[in-house]
C-alpha positions in Angstrom: -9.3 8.2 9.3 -11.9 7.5 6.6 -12.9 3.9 6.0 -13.5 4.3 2.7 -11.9 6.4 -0.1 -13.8 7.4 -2.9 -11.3 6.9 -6.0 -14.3 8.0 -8.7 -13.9 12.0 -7.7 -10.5 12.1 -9.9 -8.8 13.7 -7.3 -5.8 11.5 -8.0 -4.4 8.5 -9.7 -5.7 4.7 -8.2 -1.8 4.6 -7.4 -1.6 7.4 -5.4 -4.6 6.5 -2.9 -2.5 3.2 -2.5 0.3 5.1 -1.3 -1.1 7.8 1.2 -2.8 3.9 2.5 0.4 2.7 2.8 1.6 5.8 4.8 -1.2 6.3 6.8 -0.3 2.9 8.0 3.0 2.5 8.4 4.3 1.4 4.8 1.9 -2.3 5.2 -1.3 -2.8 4.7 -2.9 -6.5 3.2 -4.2 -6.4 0.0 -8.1 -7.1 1.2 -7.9 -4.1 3.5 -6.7 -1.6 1.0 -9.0 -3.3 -1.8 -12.1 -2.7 1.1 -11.1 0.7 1.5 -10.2 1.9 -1.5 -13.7 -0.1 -3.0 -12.0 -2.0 -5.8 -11.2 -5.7 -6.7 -7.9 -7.0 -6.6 -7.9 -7.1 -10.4 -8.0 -2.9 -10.2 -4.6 -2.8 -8.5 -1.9 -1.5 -10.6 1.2 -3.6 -10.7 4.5 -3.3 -12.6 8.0 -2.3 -12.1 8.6 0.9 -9.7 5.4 1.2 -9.1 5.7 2.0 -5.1 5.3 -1.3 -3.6 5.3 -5.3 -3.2 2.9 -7.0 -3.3 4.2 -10.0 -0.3 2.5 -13.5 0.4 2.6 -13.7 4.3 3.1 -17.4 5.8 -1.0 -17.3 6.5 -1.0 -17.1 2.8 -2.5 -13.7 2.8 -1.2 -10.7 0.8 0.4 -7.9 2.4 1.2 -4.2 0.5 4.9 -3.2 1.5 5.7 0.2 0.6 9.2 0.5 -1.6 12.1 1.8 0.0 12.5 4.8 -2.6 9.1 5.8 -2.5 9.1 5.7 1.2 11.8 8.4 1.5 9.3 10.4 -0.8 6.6 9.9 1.3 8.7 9.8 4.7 7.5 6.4 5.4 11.0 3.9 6.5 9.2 0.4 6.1 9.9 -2.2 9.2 10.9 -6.0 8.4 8.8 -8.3 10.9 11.5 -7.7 13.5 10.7 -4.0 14.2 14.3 -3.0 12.7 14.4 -0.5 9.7 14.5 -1.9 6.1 16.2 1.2 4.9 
């Protein structure tokens, strides 16, 4: 897998790249990984209702990505809670 994913080749929305992240890696990523890979600040990230994901502050007060459960079934990602179990 590529490191680093160059979002300035308009091959797809800033959105998009987050998701195919969040697939490639099981529906979680943290927020500083996919920021590092995706080479964009925090402040780039798009946020807002139904947009694919949650943004989750971990008890080591970190944020983690968690792919929505709708856009998962798009993307035929099923999301885990911290137990293993299906979310869906």
């Amino acid at each position: 897998m590529n490191d680093n994913i160059d979002i300035a080749n308009g091959d797809g929305s800033l959105r998009d790249k987050i998701l195919q992240l969040l697939k490639d890696n099981g529906g979680r990523m943290l927020k500083d990984e996919v920021c590092a890979r995706l080479k964009i600040s925090y402040r780039d990230v798009p946020c807002g209702y139904n947009i694919g994901w949650a943004s989750c502050l971990q008890p080591d007060q970190t944020f983690m990505f968690i792919q929505s459960a709708c856009i998962s079934n798009i993307y035929n990602v099923v999301p885990s809670d911290v137990t293993g179990r299906n979310c869906c």
